[in-house]
N, C-alpha and C positions, 0 to 999 in steps of 0.2 A: 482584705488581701485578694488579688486578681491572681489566680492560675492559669488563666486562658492566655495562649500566646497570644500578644499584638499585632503577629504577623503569622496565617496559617499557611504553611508549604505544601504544596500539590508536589502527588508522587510523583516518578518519572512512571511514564507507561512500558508499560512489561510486554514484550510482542511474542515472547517465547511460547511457542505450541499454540500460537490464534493462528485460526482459519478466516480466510476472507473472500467473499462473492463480491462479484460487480451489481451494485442497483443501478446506474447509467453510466453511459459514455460517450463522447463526439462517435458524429456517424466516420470519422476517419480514423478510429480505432479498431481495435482487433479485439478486446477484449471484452466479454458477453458476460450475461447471469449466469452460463454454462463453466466458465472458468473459475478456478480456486485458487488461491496463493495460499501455501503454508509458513508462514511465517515463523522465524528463530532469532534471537538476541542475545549478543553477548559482550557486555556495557553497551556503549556506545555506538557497537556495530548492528546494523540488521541487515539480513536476506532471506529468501524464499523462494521457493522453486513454485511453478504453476503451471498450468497447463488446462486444456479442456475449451470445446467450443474452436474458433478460426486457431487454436495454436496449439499442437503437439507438445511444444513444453520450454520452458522459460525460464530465467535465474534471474534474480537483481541482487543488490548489495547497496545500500544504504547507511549513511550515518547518522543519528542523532543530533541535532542543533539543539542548543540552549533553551528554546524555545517548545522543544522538543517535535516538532515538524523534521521532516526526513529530505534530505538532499538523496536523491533515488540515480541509480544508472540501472538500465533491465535489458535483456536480449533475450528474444529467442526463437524458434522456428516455429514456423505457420504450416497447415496444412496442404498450403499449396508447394511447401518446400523453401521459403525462403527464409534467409534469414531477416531479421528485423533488429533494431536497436536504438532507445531512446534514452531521454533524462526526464524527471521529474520532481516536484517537488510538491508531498501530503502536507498535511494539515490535520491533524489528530481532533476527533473530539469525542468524548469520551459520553456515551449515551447513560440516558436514568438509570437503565438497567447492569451498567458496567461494560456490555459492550463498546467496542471502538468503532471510528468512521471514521476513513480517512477522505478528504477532501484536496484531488490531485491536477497540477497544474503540467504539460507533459508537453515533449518535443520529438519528435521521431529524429533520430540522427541518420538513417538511413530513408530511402526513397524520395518520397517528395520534400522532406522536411518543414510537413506543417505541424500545426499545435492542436491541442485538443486540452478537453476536462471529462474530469470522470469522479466516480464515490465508489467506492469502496466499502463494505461494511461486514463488523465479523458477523462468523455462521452461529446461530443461536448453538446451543450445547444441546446436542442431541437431534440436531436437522440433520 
């Protein structure tokens, strides 16, 4: 007799209370190793407030796809005073050690409205 399911189901990723730095970004980004996002979930919604490095401080709001990658909108003010606001869309992967990386595909919808890529990855626990 086989107990082992036929089919094993990966959890959904839990974003509640992870922290995340920038490891890179298009040089026409704003976001640095200097910034943090705090991230919060609740089902299918996620957002974060951040801040640190070219930006005084930022909100986004995001949904969970199926897939579970994030359809992302973010805004927020730069040091130089401006506003900013784009879309995005991560790509979760989930490292050996349980950590997350997100892997973000991204559009400024204000200023010039060009594109960029970037990684994201959580802060080790106790960095």
């Amino acid at each position: 007799m086989n107990l082992l399911p036929t089919r094993i189901e990966t959890m959904p990723i839990d974003y509640e209370g992870r922290i995340f730095h920038s490891i890179s970004n298009s040089g026409n980004g704003e976001v640095s190793s200097a910034t943090h996002f705090h991230y919060h979930q609740q089902e299918r919604v996620v957002w974060a407030a951040y801040g640190g490095g070219e930006i005084a401080l930022g909100t986004l709001i995001a949904k969970v796809n199926e897939d579970d990658s994030l359809d992302m909108r973010y805004q927020h003010l730069n040091v130089r005073g401006e506003f900013m606001a784009g879309e995005c869309h991560s790509t979760p992967e989930v490292l050996p050690d349980g950590r997350i990386r997100l892997y973000e595909r991204w559009q400024w919808t204000t200023g010039d409205r060009s594109r960029g890529e970037s990684v994201i990855e959580e802060v080790r626990s106790g960095s």
